[in-house]
C-alpha positions in Angstrom: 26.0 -1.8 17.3 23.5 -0.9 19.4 20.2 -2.5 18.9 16.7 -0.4 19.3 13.7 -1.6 21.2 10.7 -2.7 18.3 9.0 0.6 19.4 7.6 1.6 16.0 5.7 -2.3 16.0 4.5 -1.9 18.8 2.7 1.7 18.0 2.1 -0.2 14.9 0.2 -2.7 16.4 -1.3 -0.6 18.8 -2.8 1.6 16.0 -4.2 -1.2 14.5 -6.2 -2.7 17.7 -7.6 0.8 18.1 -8.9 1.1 14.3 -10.2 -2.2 14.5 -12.4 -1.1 17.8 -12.9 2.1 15.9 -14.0 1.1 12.7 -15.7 -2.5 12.7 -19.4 -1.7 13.4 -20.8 -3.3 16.4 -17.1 -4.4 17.8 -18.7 -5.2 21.5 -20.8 -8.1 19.5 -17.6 -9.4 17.7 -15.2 -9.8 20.7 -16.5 -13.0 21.8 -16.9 -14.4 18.1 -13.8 -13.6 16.4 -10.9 -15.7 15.7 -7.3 -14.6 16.6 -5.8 -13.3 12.9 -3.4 -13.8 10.6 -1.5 -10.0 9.6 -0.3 -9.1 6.1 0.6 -5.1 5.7 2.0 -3.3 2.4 2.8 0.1 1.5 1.1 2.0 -1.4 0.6 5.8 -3.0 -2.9 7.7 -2.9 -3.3 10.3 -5.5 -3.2 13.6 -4.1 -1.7 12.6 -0.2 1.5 13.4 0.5 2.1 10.4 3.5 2.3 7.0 2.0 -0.7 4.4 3.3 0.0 1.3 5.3 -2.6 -1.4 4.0 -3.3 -4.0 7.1 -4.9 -7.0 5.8 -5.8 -9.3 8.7 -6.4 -12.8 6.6 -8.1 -14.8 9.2 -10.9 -11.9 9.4 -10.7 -10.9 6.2 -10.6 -6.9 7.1 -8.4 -4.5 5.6 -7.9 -1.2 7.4 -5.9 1.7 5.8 -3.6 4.0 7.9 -1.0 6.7 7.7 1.4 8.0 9.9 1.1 11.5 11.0 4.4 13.1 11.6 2.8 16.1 13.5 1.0 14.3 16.5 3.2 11.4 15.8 0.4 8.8 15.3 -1.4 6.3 13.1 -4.4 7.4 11.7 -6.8 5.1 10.3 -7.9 5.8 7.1 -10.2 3.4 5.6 -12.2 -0.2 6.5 -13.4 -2.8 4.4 -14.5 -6.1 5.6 -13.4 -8.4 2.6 -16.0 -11.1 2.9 -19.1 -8.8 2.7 -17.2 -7.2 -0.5 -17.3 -10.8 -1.8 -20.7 -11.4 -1.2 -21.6 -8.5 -2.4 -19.7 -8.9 -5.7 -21.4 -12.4 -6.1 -24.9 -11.3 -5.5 -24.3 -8.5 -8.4 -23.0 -10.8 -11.1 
């Protein structure tokens, strides 16, 4: 059986560095600062969108950024970012 190279990964992962340099507000500032991190991804449904959404939760960070794959250019596309932490403090300051 012949065995294929990891190619879909690696677009995976390179999709992921570039909505992390995309999305995360003031990214020049964090390079230095931020810690190397820890990668969770699921799967999951969003009313009313026909591609399904990969959810890339990078624990050490604790950023979440939401992509799909689009079959026409044959690319990621980012979706969504939430930094977790600010969420948290957020959600503690409200209570």
């Amino acid at each position: 059986m012949k065995r294929r190279p990891p190619i879909a990964l690696l677009t995976l992962n390179a999709a992921l560095l570039g909505t992390l340099a995309t999305f995360a507000p003031g990214a020049e500032a964090q390079q230095a600062a931020r810690s190397r991190g820890r990668y969770g991804i699921i799967s999951g449904w969003v009313m009313n969108c026909d591609p399904e959404m990969a959810y890339i939760m990078d624990e050490t960070n604790q950023e979440v950024v939401a992509v799909y794959w689009d079959e026409r250019v044959k690319q990621f596309i980012g979706q969504g970012y939430r930094n977790m932490a600010n969420d948290a403090a957020s959600f503690q300051t409200n209570r």
